[in-house]
C-alpha positions as CSV (number, residue, x, y, z in Angstrom):
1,X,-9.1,14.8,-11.4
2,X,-6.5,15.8,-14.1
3,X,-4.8,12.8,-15.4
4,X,-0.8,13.5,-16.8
5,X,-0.2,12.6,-20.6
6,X,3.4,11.1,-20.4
7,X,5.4,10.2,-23.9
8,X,6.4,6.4,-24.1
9,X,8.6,5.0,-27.1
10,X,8.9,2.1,-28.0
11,X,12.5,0.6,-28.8
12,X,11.2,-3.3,-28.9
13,X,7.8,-4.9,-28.4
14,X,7.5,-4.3,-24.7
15,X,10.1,-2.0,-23.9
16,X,9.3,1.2,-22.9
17,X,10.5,4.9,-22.2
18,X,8.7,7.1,-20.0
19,X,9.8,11.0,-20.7
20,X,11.8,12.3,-17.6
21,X,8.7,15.0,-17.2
22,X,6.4,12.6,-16.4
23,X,6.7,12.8,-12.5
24,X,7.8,16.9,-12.4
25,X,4.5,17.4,-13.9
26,X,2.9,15.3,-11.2
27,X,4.2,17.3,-8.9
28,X,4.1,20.7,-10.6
29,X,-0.1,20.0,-10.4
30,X,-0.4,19.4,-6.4
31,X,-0.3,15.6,-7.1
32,X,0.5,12.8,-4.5
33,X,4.1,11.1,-5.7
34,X,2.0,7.8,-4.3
35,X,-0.9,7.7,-6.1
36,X,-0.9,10.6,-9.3
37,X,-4.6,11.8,-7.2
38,X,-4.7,15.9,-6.7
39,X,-3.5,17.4,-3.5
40,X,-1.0,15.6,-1.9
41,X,2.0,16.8,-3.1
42,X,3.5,19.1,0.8
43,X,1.2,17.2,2.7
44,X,2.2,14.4,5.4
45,X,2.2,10.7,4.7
46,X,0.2,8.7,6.9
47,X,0.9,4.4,7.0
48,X,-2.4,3.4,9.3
49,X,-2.5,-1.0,10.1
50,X,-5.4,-2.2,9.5
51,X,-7.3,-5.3,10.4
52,X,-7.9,-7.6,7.5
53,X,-9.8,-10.8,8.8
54,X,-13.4,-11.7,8.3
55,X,-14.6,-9.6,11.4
56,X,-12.7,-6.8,10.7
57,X,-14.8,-5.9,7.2
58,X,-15.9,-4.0,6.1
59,X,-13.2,-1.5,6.3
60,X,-13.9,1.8,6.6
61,X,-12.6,4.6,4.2
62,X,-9.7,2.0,2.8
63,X,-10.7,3.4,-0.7
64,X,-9.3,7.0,0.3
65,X,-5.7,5.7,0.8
66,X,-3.3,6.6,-1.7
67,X,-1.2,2.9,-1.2
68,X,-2.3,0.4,0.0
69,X,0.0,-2.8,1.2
70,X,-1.0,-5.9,2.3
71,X,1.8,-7.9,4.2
72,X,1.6,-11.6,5.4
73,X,1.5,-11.9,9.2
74,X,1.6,-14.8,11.8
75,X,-0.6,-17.7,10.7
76,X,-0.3,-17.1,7.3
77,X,-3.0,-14.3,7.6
78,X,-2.8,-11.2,6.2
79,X,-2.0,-7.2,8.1
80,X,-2.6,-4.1,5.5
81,X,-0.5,-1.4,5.8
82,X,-2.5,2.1,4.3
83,X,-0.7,4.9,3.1
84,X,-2.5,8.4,3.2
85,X,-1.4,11.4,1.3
86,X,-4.1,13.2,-0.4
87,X,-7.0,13.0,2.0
88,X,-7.2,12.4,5.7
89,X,-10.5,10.9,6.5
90,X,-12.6,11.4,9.8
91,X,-12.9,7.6,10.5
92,X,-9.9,5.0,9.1
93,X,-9.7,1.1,10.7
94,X,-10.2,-1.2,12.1
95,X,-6.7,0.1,13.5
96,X,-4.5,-3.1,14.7
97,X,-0.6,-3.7,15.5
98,X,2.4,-3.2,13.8
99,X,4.9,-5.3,12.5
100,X,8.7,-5.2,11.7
101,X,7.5,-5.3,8.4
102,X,5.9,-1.9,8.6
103,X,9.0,0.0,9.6
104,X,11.3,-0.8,6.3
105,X,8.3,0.6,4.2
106,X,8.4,3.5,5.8
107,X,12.4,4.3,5.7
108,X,11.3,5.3,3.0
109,X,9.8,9.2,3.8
110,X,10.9,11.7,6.1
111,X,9.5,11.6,9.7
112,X,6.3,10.0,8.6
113,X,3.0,9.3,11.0
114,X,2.8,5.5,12.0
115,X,-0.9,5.0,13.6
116,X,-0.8,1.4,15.0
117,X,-2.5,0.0,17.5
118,X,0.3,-1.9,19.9
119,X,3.0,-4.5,19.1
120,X,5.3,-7.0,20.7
121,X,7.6,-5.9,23.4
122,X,11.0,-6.0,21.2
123,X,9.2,-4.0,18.4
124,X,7.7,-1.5,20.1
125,X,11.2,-0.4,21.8
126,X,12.2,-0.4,17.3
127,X,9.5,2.1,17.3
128,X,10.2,4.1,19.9
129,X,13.8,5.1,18.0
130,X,13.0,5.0,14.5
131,X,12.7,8.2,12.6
132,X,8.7,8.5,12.7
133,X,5.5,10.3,14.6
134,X,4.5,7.5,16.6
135,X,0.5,7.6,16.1
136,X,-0.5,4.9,19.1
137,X,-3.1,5.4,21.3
138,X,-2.1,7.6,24.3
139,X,0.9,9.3,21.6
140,X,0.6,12.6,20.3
141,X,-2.7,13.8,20.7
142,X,-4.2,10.6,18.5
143,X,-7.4,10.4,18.4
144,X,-9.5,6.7,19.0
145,X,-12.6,5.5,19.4
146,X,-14.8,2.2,19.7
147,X,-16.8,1.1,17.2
148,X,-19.8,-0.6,19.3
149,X,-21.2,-2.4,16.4
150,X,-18.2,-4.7,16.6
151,X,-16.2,-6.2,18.7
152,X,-12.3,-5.8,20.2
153,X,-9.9,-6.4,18.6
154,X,-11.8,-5.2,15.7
155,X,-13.2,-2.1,16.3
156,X,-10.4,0.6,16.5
157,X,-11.0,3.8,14.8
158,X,-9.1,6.6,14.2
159,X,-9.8,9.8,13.4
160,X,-7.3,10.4,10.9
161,X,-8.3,14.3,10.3
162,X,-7.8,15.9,14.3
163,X,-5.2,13.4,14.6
164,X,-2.9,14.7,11.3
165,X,-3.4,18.2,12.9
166,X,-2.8,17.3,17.0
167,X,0.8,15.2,16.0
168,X,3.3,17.4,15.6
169,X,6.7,17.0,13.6
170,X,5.2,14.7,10.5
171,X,6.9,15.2,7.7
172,X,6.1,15.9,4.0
173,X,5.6,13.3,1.5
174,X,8.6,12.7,-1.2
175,X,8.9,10.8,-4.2
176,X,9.2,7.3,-4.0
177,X,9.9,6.4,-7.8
178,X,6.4,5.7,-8.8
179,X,5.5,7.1,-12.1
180,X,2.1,8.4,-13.1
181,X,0.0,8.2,-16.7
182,X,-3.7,7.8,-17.9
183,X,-2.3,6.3,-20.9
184,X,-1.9,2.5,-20.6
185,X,1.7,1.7,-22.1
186,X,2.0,-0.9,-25.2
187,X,3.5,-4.3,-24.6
188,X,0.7,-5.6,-21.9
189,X,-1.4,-8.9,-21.9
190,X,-5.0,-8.7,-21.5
191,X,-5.9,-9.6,-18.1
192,X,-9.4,-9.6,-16.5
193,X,-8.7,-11.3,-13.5
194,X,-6.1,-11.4,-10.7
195,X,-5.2,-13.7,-7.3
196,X,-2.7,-13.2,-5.0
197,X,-3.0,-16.4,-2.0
198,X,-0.7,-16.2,1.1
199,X,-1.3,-19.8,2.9
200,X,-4.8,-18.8,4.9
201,X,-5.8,-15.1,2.9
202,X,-5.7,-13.6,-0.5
203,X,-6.0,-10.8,-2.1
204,X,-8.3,-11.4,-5.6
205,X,-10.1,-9.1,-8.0
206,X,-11.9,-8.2,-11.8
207,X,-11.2,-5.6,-14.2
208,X,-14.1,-3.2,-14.4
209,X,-13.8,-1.3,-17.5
210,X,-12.3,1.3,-15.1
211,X,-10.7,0.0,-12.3
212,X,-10.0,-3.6,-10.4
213,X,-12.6,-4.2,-8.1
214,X,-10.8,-5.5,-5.0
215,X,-12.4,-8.9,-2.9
216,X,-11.1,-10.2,0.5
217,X,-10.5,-13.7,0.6
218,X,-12.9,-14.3,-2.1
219,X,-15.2,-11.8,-0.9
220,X,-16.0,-8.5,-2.6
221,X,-15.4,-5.2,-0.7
222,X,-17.6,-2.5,-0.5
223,X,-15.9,0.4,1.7
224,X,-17.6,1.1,4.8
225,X,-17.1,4.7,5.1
226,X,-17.9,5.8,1.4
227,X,-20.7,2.6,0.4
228,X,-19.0,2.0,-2.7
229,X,-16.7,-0.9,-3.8
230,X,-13.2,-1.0,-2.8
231,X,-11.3,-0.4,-6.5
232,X,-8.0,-0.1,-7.5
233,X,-6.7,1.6,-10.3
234,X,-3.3,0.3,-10.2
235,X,-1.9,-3.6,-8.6
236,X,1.3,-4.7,-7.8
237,X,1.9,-8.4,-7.4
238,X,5.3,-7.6,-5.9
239,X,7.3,-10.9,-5.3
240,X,9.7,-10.4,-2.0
241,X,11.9,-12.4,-0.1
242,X,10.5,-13.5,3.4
243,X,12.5,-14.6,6.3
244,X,11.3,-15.6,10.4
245,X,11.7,-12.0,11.9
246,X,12.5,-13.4,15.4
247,X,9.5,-11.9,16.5
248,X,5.9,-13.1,17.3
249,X,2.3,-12.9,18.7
250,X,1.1,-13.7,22.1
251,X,-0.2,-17.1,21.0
252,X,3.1,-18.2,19.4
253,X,3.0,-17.6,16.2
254,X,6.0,-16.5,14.0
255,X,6.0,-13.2,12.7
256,X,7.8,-13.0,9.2
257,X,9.3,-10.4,7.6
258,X,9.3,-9.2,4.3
259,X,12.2,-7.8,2.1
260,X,11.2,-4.5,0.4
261,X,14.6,-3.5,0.1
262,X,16.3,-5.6,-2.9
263,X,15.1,-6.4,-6.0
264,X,13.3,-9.1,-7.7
265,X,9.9,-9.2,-9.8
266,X,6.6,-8.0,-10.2
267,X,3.5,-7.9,-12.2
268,X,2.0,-4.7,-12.7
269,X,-2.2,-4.5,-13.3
270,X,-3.9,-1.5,-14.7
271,X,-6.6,-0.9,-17.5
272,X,-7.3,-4.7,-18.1
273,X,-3.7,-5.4,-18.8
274,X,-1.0,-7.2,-17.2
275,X,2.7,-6.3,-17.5
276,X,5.7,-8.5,-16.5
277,X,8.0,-6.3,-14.9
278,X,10.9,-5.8,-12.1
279,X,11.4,-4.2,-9.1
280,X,14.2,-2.5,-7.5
281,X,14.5,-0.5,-4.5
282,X,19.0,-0.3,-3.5
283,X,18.1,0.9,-0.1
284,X,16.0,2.0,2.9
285,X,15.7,5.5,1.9
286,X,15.3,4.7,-1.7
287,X,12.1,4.5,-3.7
288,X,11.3,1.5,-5.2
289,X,11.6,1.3,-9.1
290,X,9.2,-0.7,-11.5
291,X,10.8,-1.0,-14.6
292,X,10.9,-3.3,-17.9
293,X,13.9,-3.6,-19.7
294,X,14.9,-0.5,-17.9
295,X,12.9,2.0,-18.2
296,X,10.3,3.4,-16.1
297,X,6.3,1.9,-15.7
298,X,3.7,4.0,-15.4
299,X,0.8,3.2,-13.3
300,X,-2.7,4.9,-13.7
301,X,-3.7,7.6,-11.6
302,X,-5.2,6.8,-8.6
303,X,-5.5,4.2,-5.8
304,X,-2.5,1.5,-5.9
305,X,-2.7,-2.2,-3.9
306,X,0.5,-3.7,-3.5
307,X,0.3,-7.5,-2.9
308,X,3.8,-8.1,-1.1
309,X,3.6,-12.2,-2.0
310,X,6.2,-14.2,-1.1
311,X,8.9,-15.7,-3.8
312,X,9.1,-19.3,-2.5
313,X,6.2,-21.6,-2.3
314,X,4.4,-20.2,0.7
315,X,3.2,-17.4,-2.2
316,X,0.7,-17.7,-5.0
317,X,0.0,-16.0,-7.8
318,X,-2.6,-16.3,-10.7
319,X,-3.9,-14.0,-13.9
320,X,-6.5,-14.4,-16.2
């Protein structure tokens, strides 16, 4: 793929200016606004819930999501919330249920698909008005199957390719304020490792030389669909606000939900380097802004996690 050579300038040790061409040129070159990868740039954007306990991984084809989230649920578990832009894959899951969470990530695009496997009575009438191609089974010509190797709950697949082309009315993909650039900006700490703990999952992972390869409650991923490990060019330790939704699972258990509409900050991992930065995002229909000392932060080209941790005590966070 063609990485995009952005100009940076440094006014103080870790300040840093990204030239306003950096993301036009993204574009200008076919790019996904999410991830810098080739080819998504007029193509829909996909947010697919997948499964993320023990019996649920491997996942399959998570490493051909552009963004990937990963959102605290009931329990203290953990729900990840894929994005897909640049490629549409035959087989995506384990597919499971949405959360309120979901829905004030994805104010963000025009009309974009939401493939989910159920939710709670209250939130599924939230779905059924909010501006997006509901992608559940039964909706819109989505196509599911069974994975008989596993077992339900965890087992949902999608076929992400026919079911792109059956739902009708998905919109395009739009920039969401990410910037894009092979070249690793000055001012950043060497990092080699990273863990992100919610209070029973977490999100952990090693620089590569390339890439950060990614491991599931201390467990390293390999993807199910392509073989290979699960790495991430980009992380985002993104530290949010989290409040008691008023909603919850059928066995009691509170489902929070998490502020991606504020401001507060974040730690940005890419090419064995760690920068302390912070995050903005004024609205719903707003992009979300990673900045230090103003000025846009680039992340490499290619796959993004964002670890939405909690900003009180319930979230922790650790570099080395």
């Amino acid at each position: 793929m063609t990485k995009i050579k952005t100009l940076f300038v440094s006014a103080i040790a870790v300040a840093l200016t990204v030239s306003l061409g950096a993301s036009a040129s993204v574009a200008a070159e076919g790019a996904s606004p999410l991830s810098g990868i080739a080819g998504g740039a007029g193509q829909p954007v996909i947010m697919v819930k997948i499964d993320n306990v023990g019996p649920a991984r491997p996942h399959t084809n998570i490493s051909k999501a552009d963004i990937v989230y990963v959102e605290q649920v009931e329990g203290g578990l953990t729900r990840i919330a894929a994005l897909y832009n640049s490629s549409f894959p035959a087989k995506v899951g384990p597919v499971r249920s949405a959360r309120i969470s979901d829905l004030e990530i994805l104010e963000q695009f025009d009309s974009p698909g939401f493939v989910y496997s159920g939710a709670n009575k209250a939130l599924l009438k939230t779905i059924a008005t909010a501006p997006l191609v509901r992608m559940g089974p039964g909706l819109n010509g989505v196509k599911f199957t069974r994975d008989s190797s596993r077992r339900i709950p965890h087992n949902l697949m999608v076929n992400l390719s026919s079911s792109v082309k059956s739902a009708k009315g998905i919109g395009a993909v739009k920039d969401i304020g990410l910037t894009f650039s092979e070249t690793a900006p000055a001012g950043g700490k060497a990092t080699s490792t990273f863990k992100a703990q919610w209070p029973a999952s977490s999100v952990s992972g090693k620089w590569n030389g390339s890439g950060w390869t990614i491991a599931l409650d201390n467990k390293a991923q390999k993807d199910r669909g392509t073989g290979k490990a699960v790495v991430a060019q980009t992380v985002v330790v993104q530290l949010v606000t989290q409040t008691l939704s008023g909603q919850g699972d059928k066995f009691g258990g509170k489902t929070p939900k998490i502020k991606t509409v504020g401001s507060g900050k974040a730690f940005i991992l890419r090419d064995g380097q760690r920068y302390d930065a912070e995050w903005s995002r004024p609205s719903g229909g707003s992009g979300t802004a990673f900045t230090i000392n103003g000025a846009a932060l680039p992340f490499d080209i290619g796959q993004v996690w964002v670890l939405l941790v909690p900003n009180d005590s319930k979230g922790k966070y650790s570099f080395k």
